[in-house]
C-alpha positions, 0 to 999 in steps of 0.5 A, a space after each residue: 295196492 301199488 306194486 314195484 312194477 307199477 312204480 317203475 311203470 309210472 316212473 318209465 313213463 312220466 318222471 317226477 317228484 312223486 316218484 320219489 315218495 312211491 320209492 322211498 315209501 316202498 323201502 320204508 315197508 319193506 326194509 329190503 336193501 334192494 327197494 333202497 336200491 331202486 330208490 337210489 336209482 330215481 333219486 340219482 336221476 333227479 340229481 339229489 347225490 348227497 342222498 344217494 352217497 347215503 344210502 349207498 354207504 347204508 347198503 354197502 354196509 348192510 349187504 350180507 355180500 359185496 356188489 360191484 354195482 353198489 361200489 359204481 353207483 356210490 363212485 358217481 355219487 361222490 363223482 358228480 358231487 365233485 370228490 374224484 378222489 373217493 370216487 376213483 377210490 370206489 371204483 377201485 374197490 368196485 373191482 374186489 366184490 364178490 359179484 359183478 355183472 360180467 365176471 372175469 370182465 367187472 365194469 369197474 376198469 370201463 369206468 375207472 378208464 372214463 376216469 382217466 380220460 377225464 382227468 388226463 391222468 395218463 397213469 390211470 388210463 394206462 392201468 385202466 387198459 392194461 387190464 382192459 386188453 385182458 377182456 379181450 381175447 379173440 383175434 376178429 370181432 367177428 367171432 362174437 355174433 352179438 353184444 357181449 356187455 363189458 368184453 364188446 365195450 373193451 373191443 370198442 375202447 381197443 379199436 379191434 370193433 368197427 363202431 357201425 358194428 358196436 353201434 348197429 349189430 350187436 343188437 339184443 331183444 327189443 321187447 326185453 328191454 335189454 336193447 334199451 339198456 345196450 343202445 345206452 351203453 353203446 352211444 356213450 362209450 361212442 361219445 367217450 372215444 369221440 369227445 377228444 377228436 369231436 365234441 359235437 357228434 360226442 354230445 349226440 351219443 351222449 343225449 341218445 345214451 341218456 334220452 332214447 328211453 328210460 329203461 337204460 337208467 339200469 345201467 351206470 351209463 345212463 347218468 355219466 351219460 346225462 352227466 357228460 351232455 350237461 357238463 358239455 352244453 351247460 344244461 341243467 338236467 336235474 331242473 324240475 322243468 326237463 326231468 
């Protein structure tokens, strides 16, 4: 019998189209929204959107609560699909679910300031800002002795932490996988403050957020990451040749 595990395992360590059907057979069984969610996950790394704007509007639906992750994954559904409209639209929303990772500090503002960033929509970046500032609510870094999610990335964005520092010590337990997960997050919020100033070392954070290791497809960073290498170099990521 294949388990999740096994699943992710196999997807962790050789990505490909098979992938898909141990995923999509294993929601069919269980009918569980958060197999469906999984799903979404390989489906969004192979760059089949259309299919994840589907189900996310199916478990956005059905989920007996609202999750900020659902509302992130469906804005970069419709995001890469090239409706920015609707995804700025899902972001917004994103910010009134009843559960987010970081409470009092929902990822939704990070991404709706990338959103501004990238449209030159200065009245968007400001906002954005406006509430991000509010993460942020010590005088030194040095207060923090280590990665802090959504607050750190707030600090960075600000200015208030040095990016050796973001970078290099807020490191977390290597053998949870939760410093896969932090190492992407760190280099595309790096490769987003350099893209205006230089769009070659942007370019490196942004391979390294998406290509170090696998485990980071649990964070939303890992696909705009992926997202914003292609768009800059003109790679297709999504071609069956470089899953």
């Amino acid at each position: 019998m294949v388990t999740t595990n096994d699943m992710w395992e196999r997807f962790m360590n050789s990505p490909s189209l098979d992938c898909l059907d141990l995923f999509e057979n294993e929601y069919k069984n269980s009918g569980e929204l958060g197999d469906l969610h999984n799903h979404n996950l390989v489906l969004m790394d192979v760059g089949r959107w259309e299919q994840v704007k589907q189900n996310c509007t199916r478990i956005i639906k059905e989920a007996k609560y609202s999750y900020e992750v659902d509302f992130i994954e469906a804005g970069i559904a419709e995001w890469f699909l090239g409706d920015k409209s609707s995804a700025i639209q899902y972001w917004k929303k994103s910010l009134r679910t009843q559960f987010a990772a970081c409470p009092g500090a929902p990822d939704g503002t990070l991404i709706l300031w990338y959103a501004g960033q990238l449209l030159d929509d200065n009245k968007l970046v400001t906002q954005s800002m406006k509430k991000i500032k509010q993460y942020w609510k010590v005088q030194d870094y040095s207060e923090f002795k280590g990665w802090m999610g959504p607050v750190a990335i707030a600090g960075f964005i600000m200015d208030k932490v040095p990016v050796d520092i973001f970078l290099n010590e807020w490191k977390l337990e290597e053998s949870t996988g939760l410093e896969a997960r932090r190492f992407c997050r760190a280099h595309f919020w790096v490769g987003m403050k350099l893209l205006d100033q230089n769009q070659e070392q942007a370019i490196k954070h942004f391979k390294a957020a998406y290509s170090a290791d696998k485990r980071a497809i649990l964070e939303y960073e890992y696909f705009l990451a992926k997202w914003e290498y292609a768009r800059l170099t003109g790679q297709n990521l999504w071609d069956d040749n470089q899953r």
